[in-house]
C-alpha positions in Angstrom: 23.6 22.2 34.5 25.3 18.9 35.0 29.2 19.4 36.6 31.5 18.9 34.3 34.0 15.7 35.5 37.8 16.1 35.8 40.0 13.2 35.2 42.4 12.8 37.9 46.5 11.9 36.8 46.1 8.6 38.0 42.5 7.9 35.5 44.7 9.3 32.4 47.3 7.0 33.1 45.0 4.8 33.3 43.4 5.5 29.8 46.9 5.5 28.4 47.5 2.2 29.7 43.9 1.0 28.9 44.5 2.1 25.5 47.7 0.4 24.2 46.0 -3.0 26.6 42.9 -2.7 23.9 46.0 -2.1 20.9 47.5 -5.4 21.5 50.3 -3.2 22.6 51.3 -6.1 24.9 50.7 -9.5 25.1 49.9 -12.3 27.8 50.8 -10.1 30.9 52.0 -6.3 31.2 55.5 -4.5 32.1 55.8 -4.5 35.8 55.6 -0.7 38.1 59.0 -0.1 37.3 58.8 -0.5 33.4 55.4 0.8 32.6 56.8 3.9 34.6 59.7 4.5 32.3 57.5 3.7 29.3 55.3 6.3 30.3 57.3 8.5 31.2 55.3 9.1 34.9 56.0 8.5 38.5 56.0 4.6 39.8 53.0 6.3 42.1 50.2 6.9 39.1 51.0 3.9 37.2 50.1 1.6 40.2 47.4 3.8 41.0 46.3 3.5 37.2 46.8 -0.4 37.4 44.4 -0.9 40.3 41.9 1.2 38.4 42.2 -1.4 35.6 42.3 -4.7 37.8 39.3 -3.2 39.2 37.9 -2.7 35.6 38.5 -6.7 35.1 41.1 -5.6 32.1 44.1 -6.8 34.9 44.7 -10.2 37.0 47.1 -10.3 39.6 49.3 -12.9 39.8 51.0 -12.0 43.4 54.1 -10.1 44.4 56.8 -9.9 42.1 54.8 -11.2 38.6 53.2 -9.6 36.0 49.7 -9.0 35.6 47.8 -10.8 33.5 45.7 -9.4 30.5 42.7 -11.1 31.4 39.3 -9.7 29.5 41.1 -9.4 26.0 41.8 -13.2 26.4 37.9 -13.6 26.1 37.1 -11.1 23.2 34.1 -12.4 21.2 34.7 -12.4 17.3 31.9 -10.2 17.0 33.4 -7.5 18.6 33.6 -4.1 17.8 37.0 -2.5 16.9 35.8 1.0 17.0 38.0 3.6 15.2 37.4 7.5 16.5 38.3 9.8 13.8 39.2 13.1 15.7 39.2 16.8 14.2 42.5 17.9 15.6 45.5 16.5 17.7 44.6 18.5 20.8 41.3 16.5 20.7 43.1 13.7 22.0 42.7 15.8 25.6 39.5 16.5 25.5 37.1 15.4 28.1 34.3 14.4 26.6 36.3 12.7 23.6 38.0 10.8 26.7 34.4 10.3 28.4 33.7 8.6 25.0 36.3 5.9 24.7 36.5 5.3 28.4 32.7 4.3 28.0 33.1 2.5 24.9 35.8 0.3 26.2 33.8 -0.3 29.5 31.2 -1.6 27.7 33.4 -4.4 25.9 34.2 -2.8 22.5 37.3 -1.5 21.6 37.7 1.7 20.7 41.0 3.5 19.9 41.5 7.0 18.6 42.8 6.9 15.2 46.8 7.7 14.3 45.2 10.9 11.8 43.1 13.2 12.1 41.0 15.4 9.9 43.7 18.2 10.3 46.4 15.6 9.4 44.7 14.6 6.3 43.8 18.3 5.5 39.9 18.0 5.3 40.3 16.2 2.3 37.9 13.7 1.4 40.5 11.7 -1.0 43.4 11.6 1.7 40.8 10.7 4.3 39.5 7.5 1.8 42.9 6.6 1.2 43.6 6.7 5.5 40.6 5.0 6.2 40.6 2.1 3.9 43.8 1.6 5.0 43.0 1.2 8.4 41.7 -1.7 10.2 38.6 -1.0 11.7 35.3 -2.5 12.0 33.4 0.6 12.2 34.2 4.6 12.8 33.5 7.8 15.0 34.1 10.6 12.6 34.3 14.1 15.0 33.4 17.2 13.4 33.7 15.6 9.7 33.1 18.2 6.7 29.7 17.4 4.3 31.6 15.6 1.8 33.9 13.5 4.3 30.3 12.6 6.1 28.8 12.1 2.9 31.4 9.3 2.1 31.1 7.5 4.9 27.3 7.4 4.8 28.3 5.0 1.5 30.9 2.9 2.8 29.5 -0.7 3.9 31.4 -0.4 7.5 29.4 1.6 9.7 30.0 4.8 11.0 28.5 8.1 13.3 29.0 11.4 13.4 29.4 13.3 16.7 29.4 17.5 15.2 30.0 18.3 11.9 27.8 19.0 8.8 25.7 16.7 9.1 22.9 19.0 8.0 19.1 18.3 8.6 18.9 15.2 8.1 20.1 15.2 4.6 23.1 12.6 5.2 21.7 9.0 6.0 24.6 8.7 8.8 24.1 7.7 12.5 24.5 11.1 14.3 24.8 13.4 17.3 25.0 17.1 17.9 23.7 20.1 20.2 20.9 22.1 18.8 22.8 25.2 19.5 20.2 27.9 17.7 17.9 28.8 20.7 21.2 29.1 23.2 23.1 31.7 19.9 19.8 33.4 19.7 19.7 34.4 23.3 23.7 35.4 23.3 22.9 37.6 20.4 19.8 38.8 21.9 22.0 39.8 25.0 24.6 41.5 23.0 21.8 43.8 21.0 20.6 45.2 24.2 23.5 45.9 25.4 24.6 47.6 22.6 26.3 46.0 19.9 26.2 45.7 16.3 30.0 45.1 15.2 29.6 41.3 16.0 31.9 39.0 14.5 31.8 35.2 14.6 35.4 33.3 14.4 34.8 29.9 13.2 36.7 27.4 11.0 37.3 27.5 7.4 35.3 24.6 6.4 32.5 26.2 8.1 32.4 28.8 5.8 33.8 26.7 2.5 32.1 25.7 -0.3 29.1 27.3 1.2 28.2 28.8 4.4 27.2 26.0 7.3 23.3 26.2 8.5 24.6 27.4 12.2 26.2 30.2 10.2 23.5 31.0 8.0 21.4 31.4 10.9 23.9 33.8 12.9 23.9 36.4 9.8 19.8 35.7 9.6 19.5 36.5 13.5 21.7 39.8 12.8 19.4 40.3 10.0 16.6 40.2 12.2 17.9 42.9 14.5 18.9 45.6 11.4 21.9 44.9 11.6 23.7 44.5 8.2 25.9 42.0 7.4 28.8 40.7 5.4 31.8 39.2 5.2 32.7 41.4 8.1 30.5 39.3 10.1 32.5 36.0 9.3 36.0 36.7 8.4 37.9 33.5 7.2 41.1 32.2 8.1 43.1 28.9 7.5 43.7 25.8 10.2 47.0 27.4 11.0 48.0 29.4 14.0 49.4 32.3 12.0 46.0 33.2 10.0 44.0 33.2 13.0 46.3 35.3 14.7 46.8 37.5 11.3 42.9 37.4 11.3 42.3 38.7 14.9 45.0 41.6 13.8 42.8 42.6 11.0 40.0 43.0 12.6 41.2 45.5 15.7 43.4 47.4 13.2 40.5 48.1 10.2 37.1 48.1 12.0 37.3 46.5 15.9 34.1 44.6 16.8 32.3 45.4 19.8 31.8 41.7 20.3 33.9 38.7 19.2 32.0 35.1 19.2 34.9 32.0 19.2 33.6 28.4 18.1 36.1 26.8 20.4 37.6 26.8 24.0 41.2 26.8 22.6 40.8 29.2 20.2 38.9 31.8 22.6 42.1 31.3 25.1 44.1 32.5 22.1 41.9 35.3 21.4 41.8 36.0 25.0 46.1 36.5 25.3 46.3 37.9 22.1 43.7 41.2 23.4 45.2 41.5 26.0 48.8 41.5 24.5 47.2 45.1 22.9 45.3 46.3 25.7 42.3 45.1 25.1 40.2 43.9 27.9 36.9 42.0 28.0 34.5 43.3 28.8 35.8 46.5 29.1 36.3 46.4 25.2 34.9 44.1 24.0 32.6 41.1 24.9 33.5 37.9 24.3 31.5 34.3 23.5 32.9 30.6 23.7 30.2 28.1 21.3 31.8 25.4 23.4 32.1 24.6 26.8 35.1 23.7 28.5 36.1 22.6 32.5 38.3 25.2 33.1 35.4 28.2 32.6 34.4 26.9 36.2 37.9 27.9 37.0 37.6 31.5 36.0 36.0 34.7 37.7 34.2 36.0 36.4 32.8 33.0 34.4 33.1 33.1 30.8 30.3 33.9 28.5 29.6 30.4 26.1 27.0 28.1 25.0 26.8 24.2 27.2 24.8 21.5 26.5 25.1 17.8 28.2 27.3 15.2 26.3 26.2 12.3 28.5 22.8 11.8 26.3 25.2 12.4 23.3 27.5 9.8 24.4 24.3 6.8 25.3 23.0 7.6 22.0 26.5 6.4 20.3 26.9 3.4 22.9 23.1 2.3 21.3 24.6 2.7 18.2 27.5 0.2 19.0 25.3 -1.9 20.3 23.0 -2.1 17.3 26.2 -2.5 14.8 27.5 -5.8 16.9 24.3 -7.4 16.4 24.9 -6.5 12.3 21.9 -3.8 12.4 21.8 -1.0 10.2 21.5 1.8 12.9 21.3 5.3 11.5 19.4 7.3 14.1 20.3 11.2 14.3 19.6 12.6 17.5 20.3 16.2 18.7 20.4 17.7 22.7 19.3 21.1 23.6 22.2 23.5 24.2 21.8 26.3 26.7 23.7 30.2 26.9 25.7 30.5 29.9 25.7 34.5 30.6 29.2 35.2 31.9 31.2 38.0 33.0 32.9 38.2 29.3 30.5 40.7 28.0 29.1 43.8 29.2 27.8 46.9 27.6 29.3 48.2 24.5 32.1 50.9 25.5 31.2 54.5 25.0 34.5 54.5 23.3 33.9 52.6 20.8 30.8 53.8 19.2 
């Protein structure tokens, strides 16, 4: 498995800066040390650390002591250029690393790519509200992260061209430029692991628009694979919840107080943290009590002992595959190539055998 690469302060002051530079944010030259660190609100120290990185980068001229830098590159933008719009699912997106990976590449390789003001979340998965965003957005082309069927069926019929990094993209069914881990093989093996050891109570905590209007094929298969095992399932097995905070929380109450699960399966890093403290606010330890499973990978499971149980894959072939895309859109070519990457299981230290106490 590929380490996973941690931004220092000084490189996300640097995207910070890179990103309002590729805004038009400022014009001709830049704020000098002393402003940019006020603007942004961090020391003098990262924000000329952040500045080399982008002389460095070409973005930056120096002009000598005492005067400004000079934008330089954005001076020499070809018309052609793409101004690349990235459509993320949620706010906390925006500190993601491999959303960051994404537009730091992009921007390296001359486009200029810029998350958008909304996201999904802020527009409420709704396909109207997300038309009405989007066409009111300049943009010459869009990443949609995590998009629902209908939102991705949408763009697949707009005439600016767009991909789709996750989300329900289905098998092939969309005509959209797309990306995705092939997670079945790595959720097959978790739930493999869990039988033996035990378990049948399994429960799989994933978004609502997962489950809404019908159940997503990564879902379908995790009842099927239970299926395959005798174990019976229901809505037990995938209990629903809204976007907000409260129902998840409300959610993971109903579950421990009616009928506990054995073993609880999260679809995302930030929500397994949450499930994590809100255990243990009751007492209940993994794996003492219950075995727990991340679908996504996150930098700070290398952090943790023992390491936590999830599925990984490798976003750097996820991330070529939408530079190609770029590429092909500049030069006016319809590209709408789906490609998928293997995802593996990562057996942690999160799940163990199922109590005695529970059966």
């Amino acid at each position: 498995m590929k380490p996973i690469r941690l931004y220092s302060a000084t490189e996300q002051v640097a995207q910070v800066v890179r990103n309002k530079l590729m805004g038009g944010h400022w014009s001709g030259t830049i704020p000098g040390i002393y402003q940019l660190s006020n603007e942004l609100g961090v020391s003098r120290r990262l924000v000329e650390g952040a500045v080399a990185l982008l002389e460095k980068e070409g973005l930056l001229i120096p002009q000598g002591a005492g005067r400004r830098r000079e934008i330089a590159q954005l001076k020499n933008l070809k018309p052609s250029e793409l101004h690349i719009k990235i459509l993320l699912y949620e706010d906390e997106d925006r500190h993601v690393e491999r959303f960051l990976q994404l537009q730091s590449s992009l921007n390296q390789a001359g486009f200029s790519a810029i998350f958008a003001k909304k996201t999904l979340l802020d527009l409420d998965m709704d396909a109207k509200k997300v038309t009405k965003f989007v066409e009111a957005t300049e943009a010459s082309a869009w990443i949609v992260v995590a998009g629902s069927k209908e939102i991705l069926e949408w763009f697949s019929q707009q005439p600016r061209p767009a991909f789709a990094w996750f989300g329900r993209i289905g098998s092939g069914l969309i005509h959209l430029a797309s990306t995705a881990p092939t997670k079945k093989p790595a959720l097959a093996d978790a739930l493999n692991q869990l039988v033996e050891f035990g378990h049948s109570r399994i429960v799989m905590m994933v978004r609502e628009e997962r489950l809404k209007p019908t159940l997503g094929l990564f879902e379908r298969l995790f009842l099927e694979e239970l299926q395959k095992h005798g174990i019976a399932t229901s809505t037990y097995n995938l209990p629903t919840w809204n976007n907000s905070r409260e129902s998840f929380h409300r959610c993971l109450d109903s579950l421990c107080n009616v009928t506990p699960p054995t073993a609880l399966i999260i679809s995302e890093s930030v929500l397994f943290w949450a499930t994590l403290q809100h255990l243990a606010e009751r007492g209940i330890q993994s794996p003492r009590d219950i075995s727990l499973i991340c679908l996504d990978p996150d930098p700070t499971f290398a952090w943790t002992q023992p390491e936590i149980a999830h599925i990984s894959w490798d976003n750097e072939p996820m991330i070529r595959h939408i530079l190609r895309w770029a590429e092909h859109v500049r030069r006016g070519e319809d590209y709408r190539r789906q490609s998928r990457v293997k995802a593996q299981f990562v057996k942690g230290g999160t799940m163990g055998k199922r109590a005695v106490r529970q059966a």
